[in-house]
ROTIVO-507341 format. One record per residue (C-alpha): x negated, y, z negated; residue in three letters; residue number from 1. Coordinates in steps of 0.5 Angstrom, whole numbers. Layout:
residues N
@px:X | py:Y | pz:Z | aa:Ala | i:NUM
...
***
This chain:
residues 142
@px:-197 | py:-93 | pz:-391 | aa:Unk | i:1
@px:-197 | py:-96 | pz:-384 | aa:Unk | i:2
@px:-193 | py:-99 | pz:-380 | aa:Unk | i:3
@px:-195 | py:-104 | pz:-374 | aa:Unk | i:4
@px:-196 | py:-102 | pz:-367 | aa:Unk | i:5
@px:-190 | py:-106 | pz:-366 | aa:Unk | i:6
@px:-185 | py:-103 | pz:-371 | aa:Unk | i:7
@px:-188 | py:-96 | pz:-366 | aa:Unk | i:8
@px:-186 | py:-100 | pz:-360 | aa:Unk | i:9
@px:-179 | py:-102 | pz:-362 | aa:Unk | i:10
@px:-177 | py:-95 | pz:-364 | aa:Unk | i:11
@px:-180 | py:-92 | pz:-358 | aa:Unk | i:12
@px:-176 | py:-97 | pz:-354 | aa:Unk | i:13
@px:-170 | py:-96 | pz:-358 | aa:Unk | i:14
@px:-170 | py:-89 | pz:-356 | aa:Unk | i:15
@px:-171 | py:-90 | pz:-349 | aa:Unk | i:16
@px:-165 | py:-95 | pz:-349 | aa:Unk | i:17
@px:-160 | py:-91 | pz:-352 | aa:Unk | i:18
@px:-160 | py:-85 | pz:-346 | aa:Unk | i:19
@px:-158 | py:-91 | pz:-342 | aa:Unk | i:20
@px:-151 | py:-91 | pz:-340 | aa:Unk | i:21
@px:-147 | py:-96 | pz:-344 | aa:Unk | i:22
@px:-146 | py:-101 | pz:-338 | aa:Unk | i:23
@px:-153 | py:-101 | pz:-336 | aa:Unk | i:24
@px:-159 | py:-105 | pz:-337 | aa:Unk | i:25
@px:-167 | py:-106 | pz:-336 | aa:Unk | i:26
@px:-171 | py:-110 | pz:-335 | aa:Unk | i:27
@px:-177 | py:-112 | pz:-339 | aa:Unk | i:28
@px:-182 | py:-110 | pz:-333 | aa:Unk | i:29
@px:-179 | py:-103 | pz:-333 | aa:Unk | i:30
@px:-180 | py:-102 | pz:-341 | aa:Unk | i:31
@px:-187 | py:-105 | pz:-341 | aa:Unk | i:32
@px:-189 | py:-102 | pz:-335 | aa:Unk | i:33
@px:-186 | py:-94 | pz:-338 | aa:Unk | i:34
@px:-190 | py:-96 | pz:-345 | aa:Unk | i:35
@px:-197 | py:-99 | pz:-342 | aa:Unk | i:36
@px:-195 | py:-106 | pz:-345 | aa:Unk | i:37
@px:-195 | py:-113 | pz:-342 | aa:Unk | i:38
@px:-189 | py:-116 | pz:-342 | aa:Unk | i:39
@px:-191 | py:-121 | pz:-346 | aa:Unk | i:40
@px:-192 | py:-117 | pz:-352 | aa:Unk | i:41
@px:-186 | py:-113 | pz:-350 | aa:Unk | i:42
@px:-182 | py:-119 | pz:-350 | aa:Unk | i:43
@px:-183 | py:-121 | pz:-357 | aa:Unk | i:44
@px:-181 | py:-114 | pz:-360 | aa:Unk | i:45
@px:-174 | py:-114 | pz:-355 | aa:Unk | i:46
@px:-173 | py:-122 | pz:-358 | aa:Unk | i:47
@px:-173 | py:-119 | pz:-365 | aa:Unk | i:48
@px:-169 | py:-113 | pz:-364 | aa:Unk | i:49
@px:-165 | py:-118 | pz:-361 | aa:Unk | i:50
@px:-164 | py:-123 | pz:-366 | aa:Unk | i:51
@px:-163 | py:-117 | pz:-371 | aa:Unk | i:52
@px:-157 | py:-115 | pz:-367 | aa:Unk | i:53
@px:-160 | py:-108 | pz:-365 | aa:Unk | i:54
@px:-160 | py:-110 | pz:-356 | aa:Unk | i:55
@px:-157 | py:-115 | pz:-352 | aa:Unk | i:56
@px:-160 | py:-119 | pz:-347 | aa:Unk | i:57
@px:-157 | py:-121 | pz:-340 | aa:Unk | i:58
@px:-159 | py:-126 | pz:-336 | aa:Unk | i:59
@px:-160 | py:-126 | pz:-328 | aa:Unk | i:60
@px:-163 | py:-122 | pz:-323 | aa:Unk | i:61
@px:-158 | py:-116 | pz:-325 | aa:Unk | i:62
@px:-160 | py:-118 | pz:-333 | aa:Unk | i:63
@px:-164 | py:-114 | pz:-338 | aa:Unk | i:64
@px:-163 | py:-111 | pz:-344 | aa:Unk | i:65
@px:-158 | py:-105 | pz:-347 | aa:Unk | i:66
@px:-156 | py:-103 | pz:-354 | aa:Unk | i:67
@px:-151 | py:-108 | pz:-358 | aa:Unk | i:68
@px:-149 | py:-103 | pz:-364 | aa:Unk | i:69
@px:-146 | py:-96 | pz:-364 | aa:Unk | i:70
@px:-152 | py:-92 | pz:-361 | aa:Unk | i:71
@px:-150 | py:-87 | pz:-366 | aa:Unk | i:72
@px:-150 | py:-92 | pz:-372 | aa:Unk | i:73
@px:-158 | py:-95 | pz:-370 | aa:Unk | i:74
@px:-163 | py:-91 | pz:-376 | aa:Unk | i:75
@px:-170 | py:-91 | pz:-376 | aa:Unk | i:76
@px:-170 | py:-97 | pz:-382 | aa:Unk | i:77
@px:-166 | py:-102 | pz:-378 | aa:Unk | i:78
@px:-171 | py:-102 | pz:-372 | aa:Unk | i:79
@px:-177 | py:-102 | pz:-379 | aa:Unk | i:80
@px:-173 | py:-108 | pz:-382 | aa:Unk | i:81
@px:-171 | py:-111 | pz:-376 | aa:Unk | i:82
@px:-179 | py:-111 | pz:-374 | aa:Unk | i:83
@px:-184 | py:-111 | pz:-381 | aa:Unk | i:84
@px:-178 | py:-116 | pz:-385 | aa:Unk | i:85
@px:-175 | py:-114 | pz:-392 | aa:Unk | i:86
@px:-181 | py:-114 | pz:-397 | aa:Unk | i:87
@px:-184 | py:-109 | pz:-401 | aa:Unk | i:88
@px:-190 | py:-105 | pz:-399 | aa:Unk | i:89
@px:-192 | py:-105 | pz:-406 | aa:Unk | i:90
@px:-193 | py:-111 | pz:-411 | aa:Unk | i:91
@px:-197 | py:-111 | pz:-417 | aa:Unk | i:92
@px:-203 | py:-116 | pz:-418 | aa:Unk | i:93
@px:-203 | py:-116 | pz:-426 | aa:Unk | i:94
@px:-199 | py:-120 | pz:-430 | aa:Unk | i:95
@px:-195 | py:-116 | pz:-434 | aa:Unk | i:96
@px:-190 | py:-118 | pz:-439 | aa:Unk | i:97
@px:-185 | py:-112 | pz:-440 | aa:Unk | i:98
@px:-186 | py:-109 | pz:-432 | aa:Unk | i:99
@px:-191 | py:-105 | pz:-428 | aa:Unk | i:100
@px:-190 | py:-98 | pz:-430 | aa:Unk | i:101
@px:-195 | py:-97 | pz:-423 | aa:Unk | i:102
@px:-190 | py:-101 | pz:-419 | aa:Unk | i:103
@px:-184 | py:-99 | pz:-422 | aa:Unk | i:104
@px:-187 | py:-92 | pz:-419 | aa:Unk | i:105
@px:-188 | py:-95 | pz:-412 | aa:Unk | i:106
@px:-181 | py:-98 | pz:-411 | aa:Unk | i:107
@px:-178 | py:-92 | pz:-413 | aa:Unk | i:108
@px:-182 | py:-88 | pz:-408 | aa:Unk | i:109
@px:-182 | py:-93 | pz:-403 | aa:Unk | i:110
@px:-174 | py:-93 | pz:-404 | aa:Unk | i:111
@px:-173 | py:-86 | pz:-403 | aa:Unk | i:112
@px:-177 | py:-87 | pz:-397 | aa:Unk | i:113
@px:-172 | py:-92 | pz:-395 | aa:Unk | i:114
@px:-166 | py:-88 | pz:-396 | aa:Unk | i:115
@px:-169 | py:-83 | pz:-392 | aa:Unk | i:116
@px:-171 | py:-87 | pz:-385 | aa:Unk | i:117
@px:-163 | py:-90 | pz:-386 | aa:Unk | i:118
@px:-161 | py:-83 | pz:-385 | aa:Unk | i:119
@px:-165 | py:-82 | pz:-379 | aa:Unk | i:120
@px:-161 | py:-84 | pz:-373 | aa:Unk | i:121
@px:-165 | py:-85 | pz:-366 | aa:Unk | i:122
@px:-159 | py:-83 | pz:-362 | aa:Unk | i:123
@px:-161 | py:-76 | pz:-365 | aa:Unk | i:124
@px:-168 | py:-77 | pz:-362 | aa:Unk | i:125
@px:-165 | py:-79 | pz:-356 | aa:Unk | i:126
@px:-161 | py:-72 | pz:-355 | aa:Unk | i:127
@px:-167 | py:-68 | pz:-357 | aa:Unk | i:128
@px:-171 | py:-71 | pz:-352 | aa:Unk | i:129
@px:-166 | py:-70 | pz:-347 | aa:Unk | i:130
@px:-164 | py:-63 | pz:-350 | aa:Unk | i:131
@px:-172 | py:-61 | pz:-347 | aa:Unk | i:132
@px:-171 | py:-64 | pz:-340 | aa:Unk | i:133
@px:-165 | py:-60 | pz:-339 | aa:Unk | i:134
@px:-169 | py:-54 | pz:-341 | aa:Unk | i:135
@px:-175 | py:-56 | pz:-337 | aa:Unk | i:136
@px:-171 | py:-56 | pz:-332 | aa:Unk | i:137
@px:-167 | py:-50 | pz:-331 | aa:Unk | i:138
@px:-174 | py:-46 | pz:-334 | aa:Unk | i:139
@px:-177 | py:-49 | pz:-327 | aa:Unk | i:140
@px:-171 | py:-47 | pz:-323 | aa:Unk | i:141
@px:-171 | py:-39 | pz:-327 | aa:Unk | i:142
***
């Protein structure tokens, strides 16, 4: 299994929105240039967050994007659908008249995976990586 470059963008993005504060926005400049990415690229990628209503844009000079949902409700399978799309990552080739035990087999597997991915939420991402900067800190002022 794979998942697209832009899948891996949108969940880092993800994550560095939901430590914002809540009023704040951010430009796509500054999430371009904090992941090396062109702003066109990234761009793309925030439209569809947007469209999947995980961010919200504001217009303007002050403008620029923050998290639209609950930051504590946002999973790893929301972002995943929003930018892969709701298809199966298997589909049988043959033909068969009663069903694809191998396929049956696949979706089962690839539904327990969604299960999973909807029962992990960014915000808990979010606060561990915050948890290792305090402790970065105060490890640097011992």
């Amino acid at each position: 299994m794979k998942y697209s470059k832009a899948t891996n963008y949108a969940l880092h993005t993800m994550v560095y929105l939901i430590t914002l504060p809540k009023s704040r926005t951010i430009g796509v400049q500054s999430l371009a240039e904090m992941q090396d990415l062109s702003p066109t690229y990234l761009s793309k990628i925030l439209t569809k967050l947007a469209k999947g209503g995980l961010i919200e844009s504001t217009p303007g000079v002050k403008g620029g994007y923050k998290v639209s949902k609950a930051k504590d409700e946002i999973s790893f399978l929301d972002v995943i659908k929003t930018i892969e799309g709701e298809s199966n990552l298997f589909n049988c080739s043959m033909d068969h008249n009663e069903g694809c035990m191998i396929e049956n087999v696949m979706i089962e597997a690839e539904q327990n995976m969604k299960d999973d991915l909807a029962n992990k939420f960014l915000i808990d991402i979010a606060n561990k990586m915050e948890e290792k900067c305090i402790n970065n800190i105060k490890g640097k002022a011992n």
